[in-house]
Structure formats: C-alpha cells, structure tokens
C-alpha positions in Angstrom: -9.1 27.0 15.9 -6.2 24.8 14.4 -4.3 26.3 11.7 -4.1 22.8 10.6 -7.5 23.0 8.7 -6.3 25.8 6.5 -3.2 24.1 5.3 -2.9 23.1 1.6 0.0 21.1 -0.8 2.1 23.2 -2.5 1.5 22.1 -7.0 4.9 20.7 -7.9 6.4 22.6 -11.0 6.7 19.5 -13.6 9.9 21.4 -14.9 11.5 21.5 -11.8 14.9 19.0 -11.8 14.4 18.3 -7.8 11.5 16.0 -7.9 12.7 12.5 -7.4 12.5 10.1 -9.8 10.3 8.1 -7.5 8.0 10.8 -6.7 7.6 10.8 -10.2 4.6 9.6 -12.5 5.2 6.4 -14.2 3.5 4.8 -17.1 5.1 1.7 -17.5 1.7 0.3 -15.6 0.6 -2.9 -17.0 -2.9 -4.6 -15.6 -2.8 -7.5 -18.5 -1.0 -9.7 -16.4 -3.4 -13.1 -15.2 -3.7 -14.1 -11.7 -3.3 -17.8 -10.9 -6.0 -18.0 -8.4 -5.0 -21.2 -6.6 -1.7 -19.4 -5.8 -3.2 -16.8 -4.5 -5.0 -18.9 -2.8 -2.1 -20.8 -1.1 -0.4 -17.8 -0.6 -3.3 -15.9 1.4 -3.5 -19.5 3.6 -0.3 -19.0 4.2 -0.2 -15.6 5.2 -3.5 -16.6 7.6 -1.5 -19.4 9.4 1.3 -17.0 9.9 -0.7 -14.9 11.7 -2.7 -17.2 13.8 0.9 -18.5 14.9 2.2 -14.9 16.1 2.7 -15.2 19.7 1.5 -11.7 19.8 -2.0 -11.8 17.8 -4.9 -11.9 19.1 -8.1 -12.0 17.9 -10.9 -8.7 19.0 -13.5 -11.5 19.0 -11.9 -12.8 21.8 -13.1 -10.1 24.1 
C-alpha cells in the first residue's frame, strides 16, 4: 500500500508573512474585457501553421 494515498496539503495560516505574494489570492480579476474574434482567429492560424512547420511534429493520425 502507498503511503502516497494517505497524504494531504497542509491549510496555509492567512496570517502567516511567508506566503508569497504570488501564491497569494488576487482580486484585481477582470472578465469585462471583449475579444476581437478575427484576431483570435489569426492568431490561432498562426499558432496552427507553426506547428504543422515543426520539424519535429507529427500528427497520431498518421499511424
């Protein structure tokens, strides 16, 4: 049996001055903001060719 399965995260102590900043919660979160679609677009064509043009890529289909 792995002890593995018994383990649990420790609660952080919200007082405690050794938490990061990062590690802390942030509520500066803003989900107002529009999305220009045909950049999006654009960009995830983009990010498509890249990857077709990798040397190393492959695609599973191929098998």
């Amino acid at each position: 049996m792995s002890l593995l399965n018994h383990l649990q995260f420790q609660v952080i102590d919200p007082t405690s001055e050794d938490i990061p900043e990062e590690h802390c919660p942030q509520d500066d979160i803003s989900l107002d903001d529009q999305i220009d679609e045909d950049s999006l677009e654009e960009f995830w064509k983009r990010v498509s060719k890249d990857i077709h043009e990798d040397p190393d890529w492959f695609s599973f289909s191929d098998e």
